[in-house]
C-alpha positions in Angstrom: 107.3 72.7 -3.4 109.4 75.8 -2.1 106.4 77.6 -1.3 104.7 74.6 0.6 107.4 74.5 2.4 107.2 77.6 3.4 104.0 78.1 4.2 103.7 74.6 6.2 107.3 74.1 7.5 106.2 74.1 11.2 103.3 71.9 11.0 105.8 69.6 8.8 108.6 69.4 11.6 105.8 68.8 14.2 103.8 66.3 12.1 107.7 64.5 11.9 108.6 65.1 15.9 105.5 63.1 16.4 106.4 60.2 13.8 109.3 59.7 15.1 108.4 60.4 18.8 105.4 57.4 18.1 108.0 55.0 16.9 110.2 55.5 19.2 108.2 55.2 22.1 105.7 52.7 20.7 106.3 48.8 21.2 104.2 45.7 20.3 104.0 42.9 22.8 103.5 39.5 20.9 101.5 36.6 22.7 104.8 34.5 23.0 106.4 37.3 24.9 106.9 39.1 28.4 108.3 42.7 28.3 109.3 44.3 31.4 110.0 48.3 30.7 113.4 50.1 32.8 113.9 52.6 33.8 117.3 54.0 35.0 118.0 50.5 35.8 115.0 49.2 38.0 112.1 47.3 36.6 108.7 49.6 36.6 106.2 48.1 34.4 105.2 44.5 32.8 103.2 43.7 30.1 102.0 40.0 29.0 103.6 38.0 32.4 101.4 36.2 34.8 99.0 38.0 37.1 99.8 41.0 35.4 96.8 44.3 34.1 98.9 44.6 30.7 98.3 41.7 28.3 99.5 41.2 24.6 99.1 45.0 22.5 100.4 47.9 21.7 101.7 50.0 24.4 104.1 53.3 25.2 107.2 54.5 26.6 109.0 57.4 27.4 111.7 58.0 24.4 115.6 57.5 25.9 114.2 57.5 29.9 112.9 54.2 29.4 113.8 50.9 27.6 112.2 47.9 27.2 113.6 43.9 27.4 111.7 41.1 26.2 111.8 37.8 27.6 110.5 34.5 26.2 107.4 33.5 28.1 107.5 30.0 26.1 109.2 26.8 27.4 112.7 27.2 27.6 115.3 24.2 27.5 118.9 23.5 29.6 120.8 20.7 27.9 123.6 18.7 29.2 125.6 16.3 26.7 127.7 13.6 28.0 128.6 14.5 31.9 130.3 11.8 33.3 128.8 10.5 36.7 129.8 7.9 39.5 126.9 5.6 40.3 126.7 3.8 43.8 128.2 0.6 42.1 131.4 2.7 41.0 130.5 2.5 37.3 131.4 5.8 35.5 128.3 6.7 33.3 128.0 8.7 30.5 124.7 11.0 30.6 122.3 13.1 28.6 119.9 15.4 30.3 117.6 18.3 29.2 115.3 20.6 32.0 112.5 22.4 30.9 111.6 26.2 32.2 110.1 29.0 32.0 110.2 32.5 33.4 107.9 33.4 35.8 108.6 36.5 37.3 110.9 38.8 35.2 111.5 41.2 37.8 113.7 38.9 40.0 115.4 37.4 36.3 116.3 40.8 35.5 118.0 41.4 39.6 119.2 37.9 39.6 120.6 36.9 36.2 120.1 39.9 33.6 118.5 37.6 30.9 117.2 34.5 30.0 121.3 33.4 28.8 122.0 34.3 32.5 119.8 32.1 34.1 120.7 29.1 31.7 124.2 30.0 33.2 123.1 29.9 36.3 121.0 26.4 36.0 123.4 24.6 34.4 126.0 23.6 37.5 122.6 23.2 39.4 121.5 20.6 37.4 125.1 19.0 37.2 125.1 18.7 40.9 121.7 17.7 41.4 122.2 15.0 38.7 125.4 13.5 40.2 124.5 13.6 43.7 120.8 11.9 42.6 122.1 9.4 40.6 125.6 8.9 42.4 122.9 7.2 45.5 121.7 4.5 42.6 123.5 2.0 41.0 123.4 1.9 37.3 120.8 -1.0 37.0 118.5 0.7 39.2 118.2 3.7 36.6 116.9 1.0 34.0 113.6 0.2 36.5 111.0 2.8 38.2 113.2 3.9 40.3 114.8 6.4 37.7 111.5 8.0 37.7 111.7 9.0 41.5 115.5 10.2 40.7 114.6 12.7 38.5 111.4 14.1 40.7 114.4 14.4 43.1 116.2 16.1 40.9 113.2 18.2 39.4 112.5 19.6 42.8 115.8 20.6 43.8 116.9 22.4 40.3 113.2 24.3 40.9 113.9 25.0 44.5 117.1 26.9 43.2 115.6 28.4 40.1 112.8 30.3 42.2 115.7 32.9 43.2 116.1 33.7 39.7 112.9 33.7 38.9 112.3 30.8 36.8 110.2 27.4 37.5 111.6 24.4 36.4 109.0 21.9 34.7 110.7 18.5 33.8 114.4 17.2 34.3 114.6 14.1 31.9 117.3 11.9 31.1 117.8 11.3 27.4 120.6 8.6 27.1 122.6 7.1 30.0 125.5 4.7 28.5 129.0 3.1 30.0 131.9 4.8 28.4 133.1 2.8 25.4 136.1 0.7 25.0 137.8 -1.2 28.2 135.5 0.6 30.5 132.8 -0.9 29.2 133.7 -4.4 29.2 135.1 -4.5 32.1 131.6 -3.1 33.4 130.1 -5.9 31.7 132.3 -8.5 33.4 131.4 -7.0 36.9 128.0 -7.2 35.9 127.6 -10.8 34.4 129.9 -11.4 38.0 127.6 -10.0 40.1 124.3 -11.4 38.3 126.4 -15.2 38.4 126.8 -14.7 42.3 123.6 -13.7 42.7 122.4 -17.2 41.2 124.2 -19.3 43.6 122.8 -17.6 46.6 119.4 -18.3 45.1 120.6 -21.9 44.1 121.9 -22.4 47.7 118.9 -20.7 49.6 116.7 -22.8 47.3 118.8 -26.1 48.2 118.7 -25.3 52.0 114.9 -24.8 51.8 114.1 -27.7 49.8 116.2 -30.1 52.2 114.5 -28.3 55.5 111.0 -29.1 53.2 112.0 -32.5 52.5 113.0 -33.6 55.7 109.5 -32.4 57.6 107.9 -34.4 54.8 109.9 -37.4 55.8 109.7 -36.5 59.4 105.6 -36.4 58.7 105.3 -39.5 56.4 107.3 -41.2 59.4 104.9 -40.2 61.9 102.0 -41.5 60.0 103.6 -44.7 59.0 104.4 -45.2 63.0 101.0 -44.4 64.0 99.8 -46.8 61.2 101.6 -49.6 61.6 101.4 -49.4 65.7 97.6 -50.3 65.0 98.3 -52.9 63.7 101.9 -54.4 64.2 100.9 -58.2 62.5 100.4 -55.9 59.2 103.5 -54.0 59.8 106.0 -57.3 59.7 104.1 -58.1 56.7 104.8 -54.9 54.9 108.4 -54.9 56.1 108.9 -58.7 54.7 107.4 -58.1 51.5 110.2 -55.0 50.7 112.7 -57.3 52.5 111.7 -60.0 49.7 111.4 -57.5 46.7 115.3 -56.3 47.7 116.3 -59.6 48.1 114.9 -61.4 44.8 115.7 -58.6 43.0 119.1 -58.4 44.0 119.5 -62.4 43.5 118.1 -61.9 39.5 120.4 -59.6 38.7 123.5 -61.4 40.0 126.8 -59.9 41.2 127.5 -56.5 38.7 124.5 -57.6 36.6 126.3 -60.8 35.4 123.9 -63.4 34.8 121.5 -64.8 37.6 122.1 -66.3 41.1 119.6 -68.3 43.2 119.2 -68.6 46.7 118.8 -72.0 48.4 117.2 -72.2 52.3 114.9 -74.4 53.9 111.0 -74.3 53.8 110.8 -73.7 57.8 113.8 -70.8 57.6 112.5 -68.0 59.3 112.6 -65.7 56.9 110.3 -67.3 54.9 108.1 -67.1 57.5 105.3 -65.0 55.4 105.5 -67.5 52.8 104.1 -69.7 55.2 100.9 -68.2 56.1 99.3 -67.8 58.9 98.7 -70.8 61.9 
């Protein structure tokens, strides 16, 4: 063994410079991944991010002139647990959010932010704002309809607008849960609600009652009309009709007797003139 040494020690120490020179300036770069290469602090090459010549594979550096980061090129998510916001109806909401991103262009994460940690750092007050001020122009009610959908495009498209300067895009803002606060808070929301809902009724009662009175009396105004016009064709006809309802009110009326009790009768002479139709005609 001394004497291979020997003979070979120079093509030994090379063969191990080079070992450890390839492992130390070799680097994989997996499908899931983006891997931007520095040197002396500024960005110089990218491998695996979109638009760019260097895909997934095994590529080289230069040994302690150049380092490497790698960045999640996957979905990434920004949560926010149980931020309380004001909605236009002053009820204090408890909310659950989550954004979805991604990184789109390393070089500005790496000027902007440093790392992926940096721009969740930076995102997260973004999204607080956007939420509040989005959802602080909506009652609470209103987030239970469609309209919740075009609240969180809002919000969608501001957090991205911001997010571009760090070099992120911003897929999806969703809301998870959005609750009252528990306890007195939440029953006294309830009462507001159940007050608001109750008031609501009687101005539908009351429009309803205004309308039906403005239908009824056009109705009446109408059937009046066309009784007028009837009856002035023929006015013989129309002191019938009136005598007959005058008859039907007045027999009734004598049948039944003061406060229902027992009958009464009616006594007048055959050539009274309100017996007139019971005469026929001459």
């Amino acid at each position: 063994m001394e004497n291979l040494w020997n003979n070979y020690k120079m093509p030994i120490i090379a063969i191990g410079v080079l070992v450890i020179g390839f492992f130390m300036s070799a680097y994989v770069v997996n499908e899931e991944e983006q891997v931007v290469v520095i040197r002396t602090g500024e960005p110089v090459r990218f491998a695996n991010r979109p638009g760019s010549d260097y895909d997934a594979g095994l590529y080289f550096r230069v040994p302690l002139i150049e380092q490497i980061q790698r960045i999640d090129k996957r979905v990434l998510d920004l949560e926010m647990t149980q931020e309380e916001v004001l909605s236009n109806d002053q009820q204090r909401l408890l909310v659950d959010a989550y954004a979805r991103f991604r990184i789109v262009n390393p070089k500005l994460m790496i000027e902007r932010a440093g790392s992926e940690q940096g721009v969740r750092a930076a995102l997260e007050p973004i999204l607080n704002s956007a939420l509040r001020q989005e959802l602080g122009r909506r009652t609470f009610a209103s987030m239970l309809t469609a309209e919740r959908g075009n609240a969180l495009a809002n919000v969608r498209a501001n957090l991205d607008r911001e997010a571009q300067q760090y070099g992120a895009e911003v897929i999806d803002v969703q809301i998870k849960r959005t609750d009252l606060p528990s306890g007195r808070p939440l029953e006294s929301a309830f009462e507001r609600m159940k007050s608001d809902r109750e008031r609501e009724a009687r101005t539908i009662r009351a429009a309803g009652s205004r309308d039906a009175r403005v239908i009824r009396a056009e109705a009446d105004a109408e059937a009046a009309r066309i009784y007028a016009q009837s009856f002035g064709q023929d006015p013989n006809f129309y002191d019938f009709y009136r005598a007959m309802q005058s008859y039907d009110e007045t027999f009734r009326d004598a049948r039944q007797g003061e406060a229902g009790r027992g009958e009464s009768s009616i006594i007048l002479s055959p050539d009274n003139e309100y017996l007139r139709q019971f005469r026929g005609r001459r």
